[in-house]
FIZA-31660 format. One record per residue (C-alpha): residue number from 1; residue in one letter; z, x, y. Coordinates in steps of 0.05 Angstrom, whole numbers. Layout:
N
<pt><pos>NUM</pos><code>a</code><Z>Z</Z><X>X</X><Y>Y</Y></pt>
...
This chain:
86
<pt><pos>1</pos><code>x</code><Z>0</Z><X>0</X><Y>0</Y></pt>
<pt><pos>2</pos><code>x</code><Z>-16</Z><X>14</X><Y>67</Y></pt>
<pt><pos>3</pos><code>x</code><Z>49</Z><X>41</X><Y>116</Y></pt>
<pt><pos>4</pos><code>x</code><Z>44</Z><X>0</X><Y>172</Y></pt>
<pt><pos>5</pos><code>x</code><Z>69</Z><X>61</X><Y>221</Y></pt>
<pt><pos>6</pos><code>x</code><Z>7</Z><X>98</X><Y>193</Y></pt>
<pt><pos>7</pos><code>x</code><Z>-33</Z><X>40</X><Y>208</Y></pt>
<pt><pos>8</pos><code>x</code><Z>-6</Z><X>19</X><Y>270</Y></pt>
<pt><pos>9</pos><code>x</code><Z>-14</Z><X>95</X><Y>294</Y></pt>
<pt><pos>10</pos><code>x</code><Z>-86</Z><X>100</X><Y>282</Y></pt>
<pt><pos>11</pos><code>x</code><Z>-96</Z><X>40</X><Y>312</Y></pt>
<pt><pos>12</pos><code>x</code><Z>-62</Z><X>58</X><Y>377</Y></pt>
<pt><pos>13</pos><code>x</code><Z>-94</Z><X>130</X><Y>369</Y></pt>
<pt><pos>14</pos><code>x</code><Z>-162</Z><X>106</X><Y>365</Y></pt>
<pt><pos>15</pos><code>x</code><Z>-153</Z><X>68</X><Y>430</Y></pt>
<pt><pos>16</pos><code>x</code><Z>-138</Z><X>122</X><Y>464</Y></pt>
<pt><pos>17</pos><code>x</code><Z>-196</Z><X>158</X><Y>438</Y></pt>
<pt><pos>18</pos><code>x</code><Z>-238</Z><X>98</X><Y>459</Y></pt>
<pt><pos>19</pos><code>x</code><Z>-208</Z><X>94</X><Y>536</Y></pt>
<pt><pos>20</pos><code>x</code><Z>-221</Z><X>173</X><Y>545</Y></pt>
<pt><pos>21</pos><code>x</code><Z>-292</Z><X>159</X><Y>509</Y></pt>
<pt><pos>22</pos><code>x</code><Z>-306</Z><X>112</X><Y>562</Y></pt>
<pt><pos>23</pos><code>x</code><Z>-272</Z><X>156</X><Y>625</Y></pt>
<pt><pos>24</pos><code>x</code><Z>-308</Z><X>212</X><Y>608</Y></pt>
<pt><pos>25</pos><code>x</code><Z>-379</Z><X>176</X><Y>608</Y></pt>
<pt><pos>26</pos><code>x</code><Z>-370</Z><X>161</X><Y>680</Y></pt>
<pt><pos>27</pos><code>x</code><Z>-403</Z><X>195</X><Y>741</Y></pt>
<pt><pos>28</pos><code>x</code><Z>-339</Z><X>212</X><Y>772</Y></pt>
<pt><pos>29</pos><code>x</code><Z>-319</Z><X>258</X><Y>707</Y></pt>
<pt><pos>30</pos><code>x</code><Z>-394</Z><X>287</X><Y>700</Y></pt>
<pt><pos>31</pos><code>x</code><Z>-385</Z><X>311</X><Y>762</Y></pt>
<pt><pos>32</pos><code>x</code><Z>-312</Z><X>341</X><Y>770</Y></pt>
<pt><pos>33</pos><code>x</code><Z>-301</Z><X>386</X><Y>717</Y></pt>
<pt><pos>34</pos><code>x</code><Z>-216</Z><X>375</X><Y>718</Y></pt>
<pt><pos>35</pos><code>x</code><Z>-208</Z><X>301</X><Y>699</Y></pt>
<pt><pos>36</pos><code>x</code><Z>-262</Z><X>322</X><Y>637</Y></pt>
<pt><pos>37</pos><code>x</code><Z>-218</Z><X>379</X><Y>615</Y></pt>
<pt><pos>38</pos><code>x</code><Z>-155</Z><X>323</X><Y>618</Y></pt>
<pt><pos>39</pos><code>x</code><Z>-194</Z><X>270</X><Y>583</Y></pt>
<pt><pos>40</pos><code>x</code><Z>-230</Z><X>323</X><Y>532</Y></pt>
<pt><pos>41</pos><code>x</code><Z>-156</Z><X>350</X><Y>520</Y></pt>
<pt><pos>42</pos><code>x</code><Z>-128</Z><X>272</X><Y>505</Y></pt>
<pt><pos>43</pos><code>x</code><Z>-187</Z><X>257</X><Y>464</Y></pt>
<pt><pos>44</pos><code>x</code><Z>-174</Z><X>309</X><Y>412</Y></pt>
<pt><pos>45</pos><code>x</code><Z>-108</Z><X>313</X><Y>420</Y></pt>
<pt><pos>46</pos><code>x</code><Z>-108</Z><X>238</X><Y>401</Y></pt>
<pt><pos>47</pos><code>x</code><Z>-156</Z><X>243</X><Y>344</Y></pt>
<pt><pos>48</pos><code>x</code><Z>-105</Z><X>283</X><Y>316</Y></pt>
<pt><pos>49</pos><code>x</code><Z>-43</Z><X>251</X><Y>322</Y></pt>
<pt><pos>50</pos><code>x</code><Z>-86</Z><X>187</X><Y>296</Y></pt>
<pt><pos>51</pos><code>x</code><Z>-94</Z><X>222</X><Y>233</Y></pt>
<pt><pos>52</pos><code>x</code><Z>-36</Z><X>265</X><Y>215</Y></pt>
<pt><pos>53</pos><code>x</code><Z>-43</Z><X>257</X><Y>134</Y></pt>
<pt><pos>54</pos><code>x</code><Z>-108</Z><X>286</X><Y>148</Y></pt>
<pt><pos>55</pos><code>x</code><Z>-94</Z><X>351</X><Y>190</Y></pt>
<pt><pos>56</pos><code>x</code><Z>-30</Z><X>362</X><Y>179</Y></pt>
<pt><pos>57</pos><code>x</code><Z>-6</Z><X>331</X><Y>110</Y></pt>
<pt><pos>58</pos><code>x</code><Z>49</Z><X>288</X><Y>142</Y></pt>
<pt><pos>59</pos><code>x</code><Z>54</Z><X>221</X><Y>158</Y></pt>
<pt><pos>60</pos><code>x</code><Z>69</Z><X>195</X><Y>227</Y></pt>
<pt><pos>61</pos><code>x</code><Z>141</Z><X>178</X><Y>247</Y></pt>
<pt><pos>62</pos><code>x</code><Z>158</Z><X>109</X><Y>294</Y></pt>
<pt><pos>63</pos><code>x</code><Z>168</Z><X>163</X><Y>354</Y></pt>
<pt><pos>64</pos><code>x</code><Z>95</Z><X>183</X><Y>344</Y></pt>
<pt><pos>65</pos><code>x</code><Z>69</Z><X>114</X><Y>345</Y></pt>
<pt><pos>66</pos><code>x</code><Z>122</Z><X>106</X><Y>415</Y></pt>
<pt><pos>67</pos><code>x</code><Z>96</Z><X>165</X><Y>443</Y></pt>
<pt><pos>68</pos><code>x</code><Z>19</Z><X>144</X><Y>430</Y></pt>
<pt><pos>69</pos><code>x</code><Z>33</Z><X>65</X><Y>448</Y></pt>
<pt><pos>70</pos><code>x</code><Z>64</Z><X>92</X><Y>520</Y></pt>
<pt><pos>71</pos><code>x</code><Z>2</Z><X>137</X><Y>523</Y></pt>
<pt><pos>72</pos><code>x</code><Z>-55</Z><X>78</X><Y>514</Y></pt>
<pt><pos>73</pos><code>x</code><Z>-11</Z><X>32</X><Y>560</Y></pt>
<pt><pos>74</pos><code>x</code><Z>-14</Z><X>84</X><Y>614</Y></pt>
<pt><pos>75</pos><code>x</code><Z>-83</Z><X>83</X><Y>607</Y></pt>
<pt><pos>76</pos><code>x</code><Z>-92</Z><X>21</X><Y>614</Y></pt>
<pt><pos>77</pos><code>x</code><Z>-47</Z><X>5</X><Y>675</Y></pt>
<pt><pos>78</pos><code>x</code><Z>-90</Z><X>52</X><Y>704</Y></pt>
<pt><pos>79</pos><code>x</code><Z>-157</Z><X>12</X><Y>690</Y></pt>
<pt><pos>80</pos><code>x</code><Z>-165</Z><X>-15</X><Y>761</Y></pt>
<pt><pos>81</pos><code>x</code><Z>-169</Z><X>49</X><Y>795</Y></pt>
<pt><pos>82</pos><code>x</code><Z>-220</Z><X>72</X><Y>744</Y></pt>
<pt><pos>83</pos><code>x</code><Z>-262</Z><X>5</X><Y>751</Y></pt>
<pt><pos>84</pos><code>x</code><Z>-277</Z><X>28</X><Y>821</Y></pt>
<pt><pos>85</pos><code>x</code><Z>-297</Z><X>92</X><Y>804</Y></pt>
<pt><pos>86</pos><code>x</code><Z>-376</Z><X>95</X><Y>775</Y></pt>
């Protein structure tokens, strides 16, 4: 059976890899080479912590899946200012 923290993790990690997908596609990050490095940096870093039975032969703990759920609802507080950006 499936552990729901695993699955709840990858879930929440994938988001995050989704959101940064999606920042770094814009014109404001094609042209400003910091906010790519940030978004590049939480894109792997969260395609790793998605899969942590994968890369690191552990499973993910409930702080994990804390940290990662603060994470994607940061970045999605801060959707309005990045709506404005193109």
């Amino acid at each position: 059976m499936v552990d729901t923290v695993a699955a709840m993790n990858l879930i929440v990690c994938m988001g995050i890899v989704w959101t940064s997908i999606c920042r770094l596609r814009t014109d404001f990050c094609r042209l400003n080479l910091l906010p790519r490095f940030k978004y590049t940096l939480l894109l792997t870093g969260s395609l790793i912590a998605g899969l942590p039975n994968v890369v690191f032969g552990e499973e993910p703990s409930k702080s994990s899946l804390v940290l990662s759920s603060s994470i994607l609802i940061y970045l999605f507080t801060d959707i309005l200012t990045w709506r404005n950006r193109k």
